[in-house]
N, C-alpha and C positions, 0 to 999 in steps of 0.2 A: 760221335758224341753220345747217342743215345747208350752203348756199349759203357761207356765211365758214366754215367750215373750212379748202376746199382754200387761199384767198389767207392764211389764219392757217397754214396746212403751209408754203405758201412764204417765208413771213415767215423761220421757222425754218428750211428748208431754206438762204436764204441766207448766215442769218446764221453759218449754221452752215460752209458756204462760204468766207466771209470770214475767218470762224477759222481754219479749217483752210490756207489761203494764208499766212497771219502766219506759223502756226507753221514750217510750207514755209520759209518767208520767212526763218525767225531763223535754222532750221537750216541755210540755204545759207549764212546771215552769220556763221555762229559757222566755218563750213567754209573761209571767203576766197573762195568764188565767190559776187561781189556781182554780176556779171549777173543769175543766177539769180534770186538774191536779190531783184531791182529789180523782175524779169519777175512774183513773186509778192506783193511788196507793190502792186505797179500793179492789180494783179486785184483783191487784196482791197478796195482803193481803191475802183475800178469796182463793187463789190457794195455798198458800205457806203463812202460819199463824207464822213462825218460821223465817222468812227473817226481822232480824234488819234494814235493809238496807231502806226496806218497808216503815217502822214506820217511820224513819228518815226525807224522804223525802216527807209522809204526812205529818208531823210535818211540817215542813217547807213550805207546800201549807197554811196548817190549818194559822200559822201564819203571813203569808205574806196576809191574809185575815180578820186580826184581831180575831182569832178565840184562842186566848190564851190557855184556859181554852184546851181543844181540843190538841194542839200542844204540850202544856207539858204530858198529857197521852201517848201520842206518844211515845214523846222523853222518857219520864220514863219505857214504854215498850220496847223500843228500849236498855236501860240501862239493862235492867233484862235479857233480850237475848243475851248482849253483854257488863258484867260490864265493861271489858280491854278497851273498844274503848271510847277513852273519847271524840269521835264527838257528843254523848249524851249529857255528862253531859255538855259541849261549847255550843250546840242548846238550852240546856234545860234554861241553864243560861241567852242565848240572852231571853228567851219567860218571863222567871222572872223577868229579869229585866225592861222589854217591859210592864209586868203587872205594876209595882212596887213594887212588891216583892223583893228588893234590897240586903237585908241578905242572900233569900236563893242564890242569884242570886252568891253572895260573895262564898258563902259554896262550890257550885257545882265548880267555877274558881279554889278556894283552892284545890278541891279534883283532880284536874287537877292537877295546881303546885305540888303538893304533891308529888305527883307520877313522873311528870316529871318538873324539877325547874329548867327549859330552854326553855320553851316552852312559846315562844312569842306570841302565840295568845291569851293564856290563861292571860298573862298579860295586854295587849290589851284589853282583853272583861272585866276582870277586872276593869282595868282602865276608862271603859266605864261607868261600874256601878256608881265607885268613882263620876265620875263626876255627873253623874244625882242625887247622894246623895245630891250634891253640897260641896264635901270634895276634892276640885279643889286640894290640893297640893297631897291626894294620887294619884289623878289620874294622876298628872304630874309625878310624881315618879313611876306608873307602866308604865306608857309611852315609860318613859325615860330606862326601862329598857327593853321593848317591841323591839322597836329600836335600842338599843344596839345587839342585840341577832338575828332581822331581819332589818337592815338596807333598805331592799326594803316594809315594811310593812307600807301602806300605810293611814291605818285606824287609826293606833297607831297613825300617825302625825295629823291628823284630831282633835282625841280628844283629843290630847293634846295643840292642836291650841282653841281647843271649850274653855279648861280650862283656855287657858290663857285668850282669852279673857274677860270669866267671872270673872276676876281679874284684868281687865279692862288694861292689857297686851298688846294692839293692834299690837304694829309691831312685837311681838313676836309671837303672834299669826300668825299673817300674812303670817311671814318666814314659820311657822309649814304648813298653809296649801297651802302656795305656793311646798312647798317640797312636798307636799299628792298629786298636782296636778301634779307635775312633773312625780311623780311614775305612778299616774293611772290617764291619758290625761280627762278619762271618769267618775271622779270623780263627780258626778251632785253635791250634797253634799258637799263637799268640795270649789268647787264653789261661793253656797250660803252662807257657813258659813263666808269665807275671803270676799265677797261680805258686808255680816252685820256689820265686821268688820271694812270696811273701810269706812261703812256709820257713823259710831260710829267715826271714823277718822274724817269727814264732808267731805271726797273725795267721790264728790257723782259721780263721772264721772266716775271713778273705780269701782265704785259700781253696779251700772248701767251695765257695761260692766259685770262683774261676775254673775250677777243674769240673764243677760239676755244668753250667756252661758250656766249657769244652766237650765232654761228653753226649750234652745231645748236641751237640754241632756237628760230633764224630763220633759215634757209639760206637769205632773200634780202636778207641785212642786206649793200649793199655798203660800208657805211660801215665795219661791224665787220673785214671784207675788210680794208681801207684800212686801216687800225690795226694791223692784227697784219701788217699786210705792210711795216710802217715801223718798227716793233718789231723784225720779222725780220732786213732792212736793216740796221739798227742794232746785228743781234747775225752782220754779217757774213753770213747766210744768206740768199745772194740768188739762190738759182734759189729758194727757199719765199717770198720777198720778190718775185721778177717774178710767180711762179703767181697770188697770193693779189691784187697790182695789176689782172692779164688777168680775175680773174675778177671782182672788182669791175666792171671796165670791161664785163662780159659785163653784168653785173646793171644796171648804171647808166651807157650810155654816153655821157653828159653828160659823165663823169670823165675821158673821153679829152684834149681839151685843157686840162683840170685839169694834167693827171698831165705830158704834154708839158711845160707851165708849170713844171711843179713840177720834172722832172727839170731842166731846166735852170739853176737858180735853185739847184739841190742841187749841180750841176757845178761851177757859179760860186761856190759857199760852201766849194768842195773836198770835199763829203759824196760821194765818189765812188761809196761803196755802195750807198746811197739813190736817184743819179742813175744807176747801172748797172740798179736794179732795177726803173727806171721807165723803162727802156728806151733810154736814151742810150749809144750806143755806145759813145761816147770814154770817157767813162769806164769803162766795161767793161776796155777797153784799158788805161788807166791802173792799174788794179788789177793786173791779169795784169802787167804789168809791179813792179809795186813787191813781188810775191809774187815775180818771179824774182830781184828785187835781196834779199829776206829772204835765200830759200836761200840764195842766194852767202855773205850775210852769215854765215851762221850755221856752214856750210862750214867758213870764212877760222877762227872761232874756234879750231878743235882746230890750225890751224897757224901760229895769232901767234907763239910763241916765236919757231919756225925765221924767219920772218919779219925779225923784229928781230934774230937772229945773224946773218944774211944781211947784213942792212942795205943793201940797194940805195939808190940814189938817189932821190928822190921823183921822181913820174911827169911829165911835161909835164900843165899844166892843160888840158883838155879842150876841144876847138875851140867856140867859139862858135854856135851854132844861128846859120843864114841867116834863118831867118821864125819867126813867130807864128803861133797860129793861131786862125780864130774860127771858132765854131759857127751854122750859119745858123738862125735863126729864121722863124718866119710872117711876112711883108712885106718880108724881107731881098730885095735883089737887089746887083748887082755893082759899081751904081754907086753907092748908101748906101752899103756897106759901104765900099767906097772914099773917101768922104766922111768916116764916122769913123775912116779912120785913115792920112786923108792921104796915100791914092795911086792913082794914077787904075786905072779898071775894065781898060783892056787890060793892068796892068802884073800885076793878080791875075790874068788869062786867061792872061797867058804863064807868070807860078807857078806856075800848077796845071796847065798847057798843057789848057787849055777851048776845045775850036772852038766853043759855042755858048754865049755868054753866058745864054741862058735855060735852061741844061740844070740848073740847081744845085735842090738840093731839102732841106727844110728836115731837121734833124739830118746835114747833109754839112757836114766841117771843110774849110776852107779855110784855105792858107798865106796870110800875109799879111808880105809882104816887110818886111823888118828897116829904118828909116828914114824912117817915116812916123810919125805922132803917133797916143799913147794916146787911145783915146775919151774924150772932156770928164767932168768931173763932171757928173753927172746925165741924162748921158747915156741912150738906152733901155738898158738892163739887154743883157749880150751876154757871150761867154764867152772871155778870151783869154790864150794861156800861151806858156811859151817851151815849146822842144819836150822833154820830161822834166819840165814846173816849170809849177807856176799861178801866172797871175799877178791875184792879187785883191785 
């Protein structure tokens, strides 16, 4: 007897080990440093290889890191230790459907429902899947049923707000993720979503307020960024509309040829505001310019009268613009461009006097001599104006 003590001390010294790594473990995850996090559920693993518990909550480091692939091993280990506990097969579904794995994602909810056909979170993550399928009315319909079942669930009103709005829904939406905010104050998410919504409304003032909200909730929301910097735009404030673009793009620079796309596509819509704050010159220029023809405008008023006693002659019409002008794009060079508008590459060399046909670089406008043909319908997408005037 005296000989099994000390291997019964170690039993409990590990286990106690093991524990004490979890908790390690939870508190780097609840903190956002899921390295950590990984570095202590691996240990605890290593002491104690039969702890579901383990697997779960690496799982959930792995995928809050984007490590998919990684977190559904987990979670599928975590199942086979523990078929009954369907917090597996719920985590394993969030990571599926986080892949786009959407079916299995469906599978693993059903096999929840299955088992228990009350259980609102299952309907919930369901519901979440639906929507990212983009099959917006199941996902209203497991929503609705999510909600019924947990009245305080706060996620369920979220993505049912998400669906309406993608059904272009808005005050319905709205309601939904007003109510997500009421439930949980700390909803970042929620936030930003009713924030999109009401940009989509043109209440950019509202909008504005919710992303920016969202933002200290989540100072690395670059989406929230994104919103209230198109809100800004739209309310004319575009050095707070470039800032709030730059910093998205700092958080997410995937958004850089996003945003390129998009200012373009804002140029060519004539949303000059919007395409100056995503950093397209010309239009920048465009602006400042139609701000000096206001003042004038405004000027002229206190002296219409004298104006009309005077009574001068009307002015000579205005000389005609020599060229057009188009904005270069990514894959642009001198001899397409010359193709779409039917005039050969050295005649734009001597327009713009270019000794080196490869020197053009993309947001540089080019003249494009007066006499050649509009781009076709359907043409690539491309930006062309007379000079003071879009022509779209």
């Amino acid at each position: 007897m005296r000989r099994a003590l000390p291997a019964l001390a170690l039993v409990f010294l590990l286990g106690g080990c093991a524990g004490s790594r979890i908790h390690e473990g939870r508190r780097c995850l609840d903190h956002g440093q899921y390295y950590q996090a990984v570095q202590h559920f691996t240990r605890s693993i290593s002491i104690h290889p039969h702890n579901p518990a383990a697997y779960l909550d690496r799982g959930r480091a792995f995928q809050a890191r984007g490590n998919l692939d990684l977190a559904i091993q987990d979670f599928t280990k975590a199942i086979e230790l523990a078929p009954k506990d369907d917090r597996g097969y719920l985590l394993r579904a969030g990571a599926y459907s986080d892949r786009g794995d959407y079916d299995l994602a469906v599978l693993d909810c059903n096999r929840v429902l299955s088992e228990d056909p009350e259980h609102a979170a299952g309907y919930s993550l369901r519901g979440l899947t639906y929507l990212k399928k983009k099959a917006y009315d199941l996902a209203i319909q497991d929503c609705t049923r999510a909600v019924a079942l947990d009245p305080e669930l706060a996620a369920a009103f979220d993505t049912q707000g998400r669906a309406y709005a993608a059904l272009q829904q808005y005050d319905t939406a709205i309601r939904d993720f007003t109510e997500a905010i009421r439930l949980d104050p700390a909803f970042s998410a929620a936030y930003r979503h009713r924030g999109a919504a009401y940009l989509e409304k043109k209440a950019y003032s509202p909008a504005i307020r919710d992303c920016t909200r969202a933002i200290r909730l989540a100072p690395g929301d670059a989406e929230a960024y994104s919103i209230r910097g198109t809100a800004r735009a739209a309310k004319q404030d575009i050095a707070a509309a470039s800032t709030d673009f730059k910093k998205a793009i700092s958080l997410n620079p995937r958004l850089s040829v996003a945003y390129s796309d998009r200012g373009y596509d804002s140029f060519q819509a004539g949303d000059y505001p919007l395409a100056c704050a995503l950093g397209f010159p010309i239009a920048c220029s465009l602006l400042k310019q139609g701000e000096a023809g206001q003042r004038g405008q405004e000027a002229a008023q206190g002296n219409r009268l004298a104006a009309v006693k005077r009574a001068k002659p009307p002015a000579a019409a205005p000389p005609q613009p020599r060229h057009g002008i188009h904005v270069i794009r990514p894959g642009d060079n001198l001899f397409r461009i010359g193709i779409k508008y039917n005039v050969s590459w050295k005649a734009l060399m001597e327009c713009n006097a270019l000794s080196n046909p490869n020197s053009i670089h993309v947001g540089q406008t080019l003249k494009i001599p007066l006499g050649g043909s509009p781009p076709k319908k359907g043409a690539p997408s491309s930006s062309t104006k007379s000079e003071g005037h879009s022509a779209l």
